[in-house]
N, C-alpha and C positions, 0 to 999 in steps of 0.2 A: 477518376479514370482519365489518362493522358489523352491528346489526341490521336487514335490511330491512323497508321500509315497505310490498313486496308481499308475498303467502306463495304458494304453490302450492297450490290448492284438492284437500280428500279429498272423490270425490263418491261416493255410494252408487249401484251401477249396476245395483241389483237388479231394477228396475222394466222394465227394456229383457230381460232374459232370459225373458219369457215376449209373446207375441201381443199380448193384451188388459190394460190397467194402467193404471190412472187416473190411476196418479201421473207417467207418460211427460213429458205437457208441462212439470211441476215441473222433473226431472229433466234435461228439455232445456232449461231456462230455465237452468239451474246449468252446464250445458255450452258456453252461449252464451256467458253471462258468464266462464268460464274463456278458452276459444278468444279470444274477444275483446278481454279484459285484458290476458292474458301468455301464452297460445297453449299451454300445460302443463297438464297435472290429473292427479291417480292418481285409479284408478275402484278400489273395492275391488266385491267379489260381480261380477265377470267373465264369470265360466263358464267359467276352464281352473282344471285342479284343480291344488295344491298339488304333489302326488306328480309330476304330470307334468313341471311346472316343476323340479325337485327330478332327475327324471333326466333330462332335457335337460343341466342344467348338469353332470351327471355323466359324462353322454358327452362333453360340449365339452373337458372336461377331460384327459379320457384320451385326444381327438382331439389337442391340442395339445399335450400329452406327445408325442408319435411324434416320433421324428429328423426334424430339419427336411431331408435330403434324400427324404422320404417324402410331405411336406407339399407340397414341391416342384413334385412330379409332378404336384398336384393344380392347380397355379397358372392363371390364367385363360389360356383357353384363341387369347384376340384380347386387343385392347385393351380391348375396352367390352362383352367376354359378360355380365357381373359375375354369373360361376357361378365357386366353387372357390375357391381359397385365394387370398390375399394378403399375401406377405412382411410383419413388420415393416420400419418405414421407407418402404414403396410407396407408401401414399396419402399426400398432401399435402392436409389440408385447407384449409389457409392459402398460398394456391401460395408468396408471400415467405418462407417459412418454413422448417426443417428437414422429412424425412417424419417421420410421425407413430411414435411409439412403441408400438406396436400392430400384430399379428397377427388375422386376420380369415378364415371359411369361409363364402361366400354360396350359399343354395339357393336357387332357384326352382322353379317348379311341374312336378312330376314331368312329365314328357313317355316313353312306350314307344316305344321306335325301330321298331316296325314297325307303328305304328298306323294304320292301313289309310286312314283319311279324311283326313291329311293327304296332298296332293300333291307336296308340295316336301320332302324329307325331308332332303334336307341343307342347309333352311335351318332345319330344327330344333335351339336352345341346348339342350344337354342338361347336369342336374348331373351333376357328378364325384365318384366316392366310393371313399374307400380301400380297398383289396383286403381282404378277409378282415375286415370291420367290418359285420356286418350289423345287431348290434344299431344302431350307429349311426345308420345310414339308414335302419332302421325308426323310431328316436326320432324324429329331426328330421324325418320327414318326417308322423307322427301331429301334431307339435306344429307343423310348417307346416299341416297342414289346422286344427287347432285355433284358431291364429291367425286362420285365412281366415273361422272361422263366428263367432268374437268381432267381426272388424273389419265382417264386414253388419252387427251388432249396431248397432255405433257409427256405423257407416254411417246405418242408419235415426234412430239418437238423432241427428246433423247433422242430416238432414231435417228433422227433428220439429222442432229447435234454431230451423231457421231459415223455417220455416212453408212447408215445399216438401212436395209429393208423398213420402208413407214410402220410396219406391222410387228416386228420384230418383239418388241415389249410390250404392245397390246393383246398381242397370240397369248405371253405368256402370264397374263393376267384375266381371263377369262372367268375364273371361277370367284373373280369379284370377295380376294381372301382376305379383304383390308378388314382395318378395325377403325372405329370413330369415334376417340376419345371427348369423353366431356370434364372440364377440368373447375376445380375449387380451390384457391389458395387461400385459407380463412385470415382475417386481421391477427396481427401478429401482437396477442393481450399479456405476456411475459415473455421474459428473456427465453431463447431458443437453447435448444442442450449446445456444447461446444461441437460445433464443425455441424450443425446443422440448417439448412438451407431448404428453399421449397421444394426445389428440384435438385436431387446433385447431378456433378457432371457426367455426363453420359452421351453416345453418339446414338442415334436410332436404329433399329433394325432392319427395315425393310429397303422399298426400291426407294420412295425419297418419302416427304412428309408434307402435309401443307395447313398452315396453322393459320388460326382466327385467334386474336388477341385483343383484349381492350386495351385502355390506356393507362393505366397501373403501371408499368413496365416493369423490369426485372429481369428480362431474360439477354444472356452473355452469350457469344460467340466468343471459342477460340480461332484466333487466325495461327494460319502457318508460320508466322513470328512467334506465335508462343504470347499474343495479347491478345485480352477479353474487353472484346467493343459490344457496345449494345447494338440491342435489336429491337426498338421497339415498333410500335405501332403506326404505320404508316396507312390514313387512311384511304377508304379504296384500293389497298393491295391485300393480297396474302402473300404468306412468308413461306418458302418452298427449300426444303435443304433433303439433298442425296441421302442416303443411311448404308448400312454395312452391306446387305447385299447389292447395289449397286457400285459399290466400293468395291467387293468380290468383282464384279461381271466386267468392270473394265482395267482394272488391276492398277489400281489409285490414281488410274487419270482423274475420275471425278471421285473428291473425298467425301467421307461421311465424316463431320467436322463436331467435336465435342463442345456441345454448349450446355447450360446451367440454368435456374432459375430462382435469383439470389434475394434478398431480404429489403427493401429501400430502406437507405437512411432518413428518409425524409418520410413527412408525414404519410407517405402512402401505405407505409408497413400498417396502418392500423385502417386501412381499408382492405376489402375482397378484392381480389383477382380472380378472373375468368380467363378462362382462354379455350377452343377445343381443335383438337388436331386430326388429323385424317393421316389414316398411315396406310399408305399403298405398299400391298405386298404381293406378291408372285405365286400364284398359284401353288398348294403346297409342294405339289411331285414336280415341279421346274425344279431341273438340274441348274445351279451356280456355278457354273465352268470362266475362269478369262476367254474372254471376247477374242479370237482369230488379229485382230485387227490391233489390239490394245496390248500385245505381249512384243517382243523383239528379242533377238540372239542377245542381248545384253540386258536385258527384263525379261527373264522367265517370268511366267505366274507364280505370286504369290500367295496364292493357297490353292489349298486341293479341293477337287470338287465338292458340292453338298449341294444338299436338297433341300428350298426354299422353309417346308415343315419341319425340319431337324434342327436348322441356323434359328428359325423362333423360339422352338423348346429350349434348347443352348441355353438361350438369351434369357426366356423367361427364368427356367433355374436358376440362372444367379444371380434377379433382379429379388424374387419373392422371395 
């Protein structure tokens, strides 16, 4: 790989973890300019600690150690829950393509089956969790809520970003409608089918996304020149990149940037990759209209409105 003429911006995020900070606007100026470049940035000073990232990936691990007839049982439960397992091979990112080399465990937002204010209880998604794993489910699901009070953070720095109401994207993520992928790349033990890759290319769905990666590497950004520069693992940060509805809401000021997850030529192909992603997304019944602010007599909006729930199904249909 040549050396690129874009780089992926390290932003200091310290200024967002507390109320009151003078240096907020700074901070969202450097946010703007990422989102809007190349749609990527690692933020170091977060506010999820070390130690907890550290035993997440510990559990992910001795999760996808278990017999895959164990894993199994966990498998989504319809076509489009996107709660529980995910065979290697299942998803297609690139539908023209092979499936993906990659093993996958999606949670979303704890739901109690006899939670008394919902009325409709068997249109409740519920996550899936292997018998006699509690450490587990208590990990991932501390490090899902964890997730959910970093991404209001970045939620309010977008606001700040883009000169809107502080609350503006926190209002409309309320209903906490993220999903918290857990990810597996197994050792690469024979040649892969033609054009097939861990991950193929693909842009994400929702508002942005924010990744925990080991040091394996393999994952590519495309830049807006049309070049694929790595992304790896910088430690002490996560890696934070806009996705499609975000890309809807401000009418490609900030892009949702297609990136990959490709094969090492080097000895690392015949080790695991880990990585898990948090994907913040928009309450379902949020309308996706362009932003008042982000359209111009000479930029209409480019797309028509949709509802946060509709742009997922979309999505999901022509990944599964």
């Amino acid at each position: 790989m040549s050396t690129p003429s874009v780089e992926i911006p390290v932003i200091d995020f310290a200024a967002f973890l507390n109320e009151k900070n003078d240096q907020q606007p700074i901070v969202g100026y450097q946010i703007y300019q990422a989102c809007h470049e190349i749609g990527f940035m690692y933020l170091k000073n977060f506010g999820i600690s070390p130690i907890m990232i550290d035993q997440l990936f510990s559990e992910a691990k001795q999760f996808f150690d278990l017999p895959i007839a164990v894993k199994s049982q966990l498998a989504w439960s319809d076509e489009f829950s996107n709660r529980g397992y995910v065979g290697i091979e299942r998803e297609r990112l690139e539908p023209n393509q092979p499936g993906d080399l990659k093993e996958a465990f999606n949670v979303g937002k704890e739901v109690i089956r006899d939670e008394k204010s919902m009325e409709d209880k068997s249109s409740l998604i519920l996550n899936q969790w292997p018998r006699g794993q509690d450490n587990f489910r208590q990990t991932v699901l501390e490090f899902y809520n964890a997730c959910a009070q970093a991404s209001d953070r970045i939620c309010k720095a977008f606001a700040v970003a883009l000169n809107l109401p502080e609350s503006f994207f926190s209002d409309r993520h309320t209903q906490q409608a993220h999903t918290l992928r857990l990810l597996h790349y197994p050792p690469i033990q024979q040649s892969p089918k033609a054009g097939q890759v861990r991950a193929g290319e693909h842009s994400d769905y929702g508002s942005f996304t924010l990744l925990f990666q080991d040091e394996v590497g393999g994952l590519e950004v495309c830049t807006a020149q049309g070049e694929w520069i790595a992304a790896p693992c910088i430690p002490d940060t996560i890696l934070v990149n806009t996705g499609d509805l975000m890309q809807r809401w401000t009418n490609h000021i900030f892009c949702s940037t297609q990136h990959r997850v490709m094969i090492p030529k080097s000895y690392r192909a015949k080790r695991s990759r880990y990585s898990v992603a948090f994907f913040c997304h928009p309450n379902n019944d949020t309308e996706i209209a362009c932003l008042e602010s982000c359209k111009q007599p000479n930029r209409p909006p480019l797309y028509p409105p949709i509802t946060a729930g509709d742009y997922l199904l979309s999505r999901l249909q022509e990944t599964y």
